[in-house]
N, C-alpha and C positions, 0 to 999 in steps of 0.2 A: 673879785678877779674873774674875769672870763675865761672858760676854755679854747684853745687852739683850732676844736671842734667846729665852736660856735661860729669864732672869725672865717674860717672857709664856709661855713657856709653863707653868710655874710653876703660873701665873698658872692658866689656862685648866685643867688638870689638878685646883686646888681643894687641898682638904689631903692631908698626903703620909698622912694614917691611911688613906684608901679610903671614911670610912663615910660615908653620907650628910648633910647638912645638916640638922641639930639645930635645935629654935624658941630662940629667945635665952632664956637664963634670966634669969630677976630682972625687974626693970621695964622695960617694952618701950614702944614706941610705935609705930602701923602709919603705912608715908610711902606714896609712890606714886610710881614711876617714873613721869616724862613723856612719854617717846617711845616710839615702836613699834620697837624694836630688843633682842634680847638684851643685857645684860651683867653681869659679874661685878664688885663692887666689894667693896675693902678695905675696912673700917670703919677710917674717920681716926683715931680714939680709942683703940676694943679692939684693932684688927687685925682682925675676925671678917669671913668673908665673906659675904655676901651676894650672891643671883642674883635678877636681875630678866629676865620672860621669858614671851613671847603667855601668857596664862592664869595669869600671876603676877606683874601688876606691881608689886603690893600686897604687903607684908610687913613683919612685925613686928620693928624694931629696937631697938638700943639707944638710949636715949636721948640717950646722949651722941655716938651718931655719927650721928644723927637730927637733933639739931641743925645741924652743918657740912654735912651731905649736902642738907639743904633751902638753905643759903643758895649751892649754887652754881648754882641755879635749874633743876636736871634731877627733882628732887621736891618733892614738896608732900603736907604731914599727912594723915593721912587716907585714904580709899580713895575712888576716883573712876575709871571707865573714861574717860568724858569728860576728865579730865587730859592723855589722852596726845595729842599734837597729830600 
């Protein structure tokens, strides 16, 4: 059984390939992170990560995890600086 530990850092670390973050393939949709804070999230659906971060709160998702990530009210469709509170 793994520590809690280890999955953040996991986490923070990104995929175990090294390579950098790929634009999502297929049909996308761009959301907008709300807050003025870094962070890295799992896509609820694909798994895919995505980073949200000062000069990129904006980015193109899946659609499907574009959906549940807007209704937990930390993004909203769209691109907007003004969003982030």
């Amino acid at each position: 059984m793994s520590c809690c530990g280890q999955k953040r850092a996991a986490l923070v670390q990104g995929p175990a390939t090294g390579r950098p973050e790929q634009p999502t393939p297929g049909p996308s949709v761009e959301i907008t992170f709300t807050r003025n804070t870094a962070v890295l999230i799992r896509g609820p659906v694909t798994g895919r990560h995505y980073q949200f971060h000062e000069g990129a709160y904006s980015r193109q998702v899946d659609p499907r995890d574009a959906a549940v990530l807007v209704k937990t009210g930390y993004f909203q469709r769209g691109s907007s600086a003004a969003a982030r509170a």
